[in-house]
N, C-alpha and C positions, 0 to 999 in steps of 0.2 A: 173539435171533438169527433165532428163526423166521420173523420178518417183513420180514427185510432188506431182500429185493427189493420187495416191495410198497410199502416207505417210500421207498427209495430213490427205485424210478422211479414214485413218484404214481400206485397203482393203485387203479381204481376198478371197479366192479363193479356192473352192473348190469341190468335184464332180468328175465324169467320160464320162457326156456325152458330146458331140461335140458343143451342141447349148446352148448360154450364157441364164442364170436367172438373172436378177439383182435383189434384194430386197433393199428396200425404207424402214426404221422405220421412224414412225409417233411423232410426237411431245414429248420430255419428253422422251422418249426412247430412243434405240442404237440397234445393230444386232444381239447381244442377245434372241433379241426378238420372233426371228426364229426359236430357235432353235427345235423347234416342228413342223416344217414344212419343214424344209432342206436336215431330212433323206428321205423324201417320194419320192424325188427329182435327188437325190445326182447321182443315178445309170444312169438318161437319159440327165442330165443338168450340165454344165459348170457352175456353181453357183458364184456368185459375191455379197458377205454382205461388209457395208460398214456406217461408222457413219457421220452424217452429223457435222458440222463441230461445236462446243462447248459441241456434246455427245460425250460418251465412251469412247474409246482413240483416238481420234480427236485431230489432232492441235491446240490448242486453242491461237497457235499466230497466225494463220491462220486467223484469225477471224476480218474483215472487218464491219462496221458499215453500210457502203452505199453499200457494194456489196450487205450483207443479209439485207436488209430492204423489199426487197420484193421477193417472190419466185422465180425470176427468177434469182437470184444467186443460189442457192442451183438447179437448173437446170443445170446452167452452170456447175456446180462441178458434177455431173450425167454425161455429156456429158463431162468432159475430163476424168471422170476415163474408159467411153465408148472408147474413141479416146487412150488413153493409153494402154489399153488390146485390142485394133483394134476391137473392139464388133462390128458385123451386123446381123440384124434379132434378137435382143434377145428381149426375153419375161421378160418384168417389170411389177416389185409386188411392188404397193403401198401402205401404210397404211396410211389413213387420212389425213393430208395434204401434205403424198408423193403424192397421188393420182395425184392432180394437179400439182405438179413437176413433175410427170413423162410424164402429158400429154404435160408439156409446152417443154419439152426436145424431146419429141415425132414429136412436130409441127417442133420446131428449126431443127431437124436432122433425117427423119423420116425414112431414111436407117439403122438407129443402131438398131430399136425395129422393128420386126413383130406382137407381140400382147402386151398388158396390161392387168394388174389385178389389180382392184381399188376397195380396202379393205375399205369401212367406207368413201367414198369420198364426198366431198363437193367441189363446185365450187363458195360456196358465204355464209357465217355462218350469216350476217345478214339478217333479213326479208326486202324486198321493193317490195313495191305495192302487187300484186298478189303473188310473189316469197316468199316464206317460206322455208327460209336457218334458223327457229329454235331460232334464238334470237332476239332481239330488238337492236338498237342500243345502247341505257342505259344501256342494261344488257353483252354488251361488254365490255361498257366504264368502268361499273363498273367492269367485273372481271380482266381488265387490273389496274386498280387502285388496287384493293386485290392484286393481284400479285406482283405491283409494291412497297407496303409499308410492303408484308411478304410471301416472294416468297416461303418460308417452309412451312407456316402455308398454304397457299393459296395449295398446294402441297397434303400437309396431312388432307383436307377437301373436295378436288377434284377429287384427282385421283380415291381413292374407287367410286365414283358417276360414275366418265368418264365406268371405267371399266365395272360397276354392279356385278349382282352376288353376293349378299351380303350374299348367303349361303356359299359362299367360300371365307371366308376373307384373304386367303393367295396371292389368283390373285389383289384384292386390294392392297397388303402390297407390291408386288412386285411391282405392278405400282410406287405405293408411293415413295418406295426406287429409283428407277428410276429415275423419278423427281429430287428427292433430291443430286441424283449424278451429276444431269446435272449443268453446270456451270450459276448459277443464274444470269448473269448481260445479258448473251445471252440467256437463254430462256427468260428472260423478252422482249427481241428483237427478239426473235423468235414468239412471241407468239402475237407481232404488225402484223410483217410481216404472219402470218398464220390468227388471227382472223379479221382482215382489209380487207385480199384478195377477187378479185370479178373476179373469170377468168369466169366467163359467158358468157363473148363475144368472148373467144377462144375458144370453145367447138365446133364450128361447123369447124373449122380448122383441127383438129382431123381427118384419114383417116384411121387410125389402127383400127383391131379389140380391141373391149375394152368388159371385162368382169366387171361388177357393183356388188359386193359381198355388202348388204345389210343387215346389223342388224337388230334384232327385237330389239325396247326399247334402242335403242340407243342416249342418249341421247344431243349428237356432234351433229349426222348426221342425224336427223329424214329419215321415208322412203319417204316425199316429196321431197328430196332432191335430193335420188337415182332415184327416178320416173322423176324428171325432166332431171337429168342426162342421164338418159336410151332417154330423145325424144329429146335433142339434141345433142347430140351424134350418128351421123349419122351410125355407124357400129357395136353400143352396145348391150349386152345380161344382162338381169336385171336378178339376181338371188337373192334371199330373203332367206336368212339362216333362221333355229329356234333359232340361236346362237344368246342370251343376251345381249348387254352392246355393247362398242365401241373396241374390240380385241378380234374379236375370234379365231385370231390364235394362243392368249395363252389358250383363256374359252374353245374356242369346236376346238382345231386343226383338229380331223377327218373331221368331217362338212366343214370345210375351204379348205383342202387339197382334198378330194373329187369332191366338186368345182368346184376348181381350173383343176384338172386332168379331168374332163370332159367337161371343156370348153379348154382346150389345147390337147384334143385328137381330139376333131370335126373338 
């Protein structure tokens, strides 16, 4: 029983320093994703990669319909692999809709994290009223309908866009492959539960330092999204990469790690 979580969501453990990193992959991915950012790390960080539950090697009987309908199960699953490895004070790396799992895990338990790092974050992907979260409602509705009648095809016409960078078609093709590995009847449910969500109203709850890592041409996360994030986000630092598309810790990992290490040395 003690090890639930850590079988569950494929934790792994590794590094030499004392204070925990957690790292969050983003939609369509796994911990994999990392692996360009983990060596920069390894020597001052307790490092913790880990798949959320229908990626990688994840459980996939683990897999609840009404727990994952909305982010705050995949929080909950953050906060016992936290409570299983007794994590306090660790620093969490979100990637895109980890962003907000990591903040809601943040609220729920705010002794386990001392800071965040919110790679590509959004706290709300539709537009309302004034808010420009980037899409229309129509244009949700419609790419959960693509998804939901050809989740390959909808995969292999997507992911290269999500990524950019279309001088390097190989960062595409790995997204793409990605994708395709993930278990299609749960990323179809994943991807309700992630393009639906509105944590806007829990953003001022937040007390942690939070770093806002920022794409240019990102086409998830526009930078109105990280701007509104940076002024309700009472303790946030906006930083604005030159790095492309919505993953730069596979396109520009220096850039990203850089970042990162001078918003965790201040």
């Amino acid at each position: 029983m003690a090890a639930s979580a850590l079988k569950r969501n494929n934790v792994r453990v590794m590094g030499r320093g004392r204070k925990a990193m957690v790292l969050a992959h983003g939609y369509g991915c796994d911990q994999n994703m990392w692996r360009f950012i983990t060596p920069a790390f390894q020597d001052d960080y307790h490092i913790v990669l880990f798949d959320h539950v229908g990626a990688g090697q994840s459980d996939i009987s683990a897999f609840n319909r009404t727990k994952y309908s909305s982010l705050k199960g995949y929080a909950d699953d953050v906060l016992e692999i936290c409570r299983e490895l007794a994590l306090k004070d660790a620093v969490f790396v979100g990637h895109s809709v980890s962003a907000m799992i990591g903040v809601l895990a943040a609220i729920a338990e705010p002794e386990r994290f001392d800071k965040l790092v919110l790679i590509g974050p959004s706290p709300c992907y539709i537009n309302d009223g004034d808010y420009v979260g980037g899409f229309s409602r129509g244009d949700i509705d419609g790419l959960l309908e693509s998804l939901d009648s050809n989740y390959l095809g909808w995969s292999s016409a997507m992911a290269p866009s999500i990524m950019g960078n279309p001088d390097r078609p190989h960062l595409g093709e790995e997204l793409t492959n990605s994708f395709c590995r993930t278990n299609p009847e749960i990323a179809k449910h994943f991807a309700r539960a992630t393009f639906l969500s509105d944590n806007r109203t829990d953003l001022p709850k937040l007390k942690k330092r939070a770093l806002i890592l920022q794409c240019s041409e990102d086409i998830i996360a526009p930078e109105a999204v990280g701007r509104y994030l940076h002024q309700h986000l009472a303790n946030s630092h906006f930083h604005q990469l030159s790095a492309t598309g919505h993953c730069p810790h596979l396109s520009e990992p220096a850039e990203t790690i850089a970042a990162m290490s001078s918003f965790l040395a201040a």
